[in-house]
MARMISE-885631 format. One record per residue (C-alpha): x, y, z. Coordinates in steps of 0.5 Angstrom, whole numbers, plus 500, padded with zeros to 3 digits. Layout:
residues N
- X / Y / Z
- X / Y / Z
...
//
This chain:
residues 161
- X / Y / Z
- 718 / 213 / 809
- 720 / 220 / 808
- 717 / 227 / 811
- 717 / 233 / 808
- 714 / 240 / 809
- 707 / 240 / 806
- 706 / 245 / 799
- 699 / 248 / 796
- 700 / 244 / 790
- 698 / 238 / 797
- 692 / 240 / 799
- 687 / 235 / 795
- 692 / 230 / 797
- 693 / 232 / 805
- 684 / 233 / 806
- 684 / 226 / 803
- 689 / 224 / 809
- 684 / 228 / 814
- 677 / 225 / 810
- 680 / 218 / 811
- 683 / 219 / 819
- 676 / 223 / 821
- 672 / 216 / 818
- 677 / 212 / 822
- 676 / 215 / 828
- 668 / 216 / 828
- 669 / 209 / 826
- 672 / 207 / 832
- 668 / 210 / 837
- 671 / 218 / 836
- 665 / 221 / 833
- 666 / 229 / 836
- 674 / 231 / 836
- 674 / 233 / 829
- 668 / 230 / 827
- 668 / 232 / 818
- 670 / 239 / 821
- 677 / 239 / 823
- 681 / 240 / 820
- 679 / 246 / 815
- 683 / 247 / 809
- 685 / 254 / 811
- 687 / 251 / 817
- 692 / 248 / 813
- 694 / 253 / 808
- 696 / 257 / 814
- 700 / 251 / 818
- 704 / 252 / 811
- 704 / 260 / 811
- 708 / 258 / 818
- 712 / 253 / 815
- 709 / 248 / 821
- 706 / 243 / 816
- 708 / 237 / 814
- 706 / 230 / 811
- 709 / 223 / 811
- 710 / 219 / 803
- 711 / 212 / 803
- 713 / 210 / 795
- 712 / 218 / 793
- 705 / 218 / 795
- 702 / 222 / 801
- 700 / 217 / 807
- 700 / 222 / 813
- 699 / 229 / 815
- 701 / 233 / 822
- 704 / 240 / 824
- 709 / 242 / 829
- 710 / 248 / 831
- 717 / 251 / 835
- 713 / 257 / 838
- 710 / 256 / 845
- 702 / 253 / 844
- 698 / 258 / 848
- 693 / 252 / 852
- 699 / 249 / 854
- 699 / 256 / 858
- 694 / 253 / 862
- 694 / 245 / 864
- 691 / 241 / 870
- 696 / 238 / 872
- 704 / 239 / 871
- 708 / 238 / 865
- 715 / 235 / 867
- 719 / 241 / 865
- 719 / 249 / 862
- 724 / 247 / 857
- 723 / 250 / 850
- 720 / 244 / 846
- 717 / 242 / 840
- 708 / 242 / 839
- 706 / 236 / 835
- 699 / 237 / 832
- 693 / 234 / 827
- 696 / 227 / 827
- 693 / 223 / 821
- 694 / 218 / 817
- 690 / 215 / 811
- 691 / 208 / 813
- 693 / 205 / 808
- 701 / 204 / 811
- 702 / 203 / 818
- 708 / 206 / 822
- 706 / 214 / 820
- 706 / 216 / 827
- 712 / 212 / 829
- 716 / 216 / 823
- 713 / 222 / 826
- 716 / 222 / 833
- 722 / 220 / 830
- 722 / 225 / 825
- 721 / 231 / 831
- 726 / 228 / 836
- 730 / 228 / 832
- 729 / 236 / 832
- 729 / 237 / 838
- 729 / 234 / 846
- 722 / 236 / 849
- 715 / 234 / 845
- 709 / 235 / 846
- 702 / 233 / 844
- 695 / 233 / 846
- 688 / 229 / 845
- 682 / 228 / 846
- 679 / 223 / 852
- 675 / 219 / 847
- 680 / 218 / 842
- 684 / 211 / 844
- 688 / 209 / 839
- 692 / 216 / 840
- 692 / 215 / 847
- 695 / 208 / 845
- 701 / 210 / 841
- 702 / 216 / 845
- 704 / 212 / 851
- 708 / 207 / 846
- 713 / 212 / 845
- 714 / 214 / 853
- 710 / 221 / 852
- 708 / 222 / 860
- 701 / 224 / 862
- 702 / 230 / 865
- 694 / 233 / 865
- 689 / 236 / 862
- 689 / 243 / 857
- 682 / 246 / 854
- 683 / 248 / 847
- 679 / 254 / 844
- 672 / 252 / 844
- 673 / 250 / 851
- 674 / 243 / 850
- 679 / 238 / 854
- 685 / 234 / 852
- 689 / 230 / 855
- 696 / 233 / 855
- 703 / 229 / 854
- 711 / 230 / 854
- 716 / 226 / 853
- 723 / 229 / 854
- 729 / 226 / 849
- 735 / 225 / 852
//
């Protein structure tokens, strides 16, 4: 697999990896973290004004969609619960796949500690097959953060030595 950062000419490509991630997750009990609203197209474009977008290929084809961002994420400002240091550290956001090639996320983590010692990443509660690859990968649950519209997610960290 190889990861690259996302382009305009993407966008059609990177939505179908979101439309086939938001059935699957409403498909397997999480109908409300993105439900067919998140994330938006200008969303999108924005992340790659940012240069935060990327996406994964797999034989030249789009399989996987996320943003990292360097910069602090405000609502991490705030969690219930501790995170396990104040370190600078690396956000992983919009985690998808289409399904169509397993290890996607497995490519991500590495790709991102790679880059740097200290991820984060956030989910909603009802999202348990995230949980699930969150935890194989040794991120910590540190607690809780809420997201603008006032929603909770479960909060992770994980330090790369």
């Amino acid at each position: 697999m190889e990861i690259v950062k996302s382009t305009p000419v993407m966008l059609d490509e990177i939505m179908r990896v979101y439309a086939a991630a938001q059935d699957f997750m409403i498909a397997h009990g999480n109908p409300s973290q993105w439900a067919r609203r998140y994330p938006t197209r200008d969303l999108i474009l924005a992340d790659m004004k940012l240069d935060h977008a990327h996406v994964v290929q797999e034989g030249g084809m789009i399989c996987g969609a996320f943003s990292i961002q360097k910069e602090p994420e405000s609502v991490y400002a705030h969690i219930d619960g501790q995170w396990l240091n104040s370190d600078p550290y690396l956000t992983i956001h919009r985690v998808a796949s289409d399904g169509r090639v397993h290890g996607v996320f497995d490519a991500i983590v590495e790709y991102c500690e790679q880059r740097y010692h200290n991820l984060r990443i956030d989910t909603h509660a009802q999202n348990l097959v995230m949980q699930h690859l969150i935890a194989k990968h040794g991120f910590i649950h540190c607690g809780t953060v809420y997201v603008a519209d006032g929603s909770a997610r479960l909060a992770y960290q994980r330090c790369v030595n």
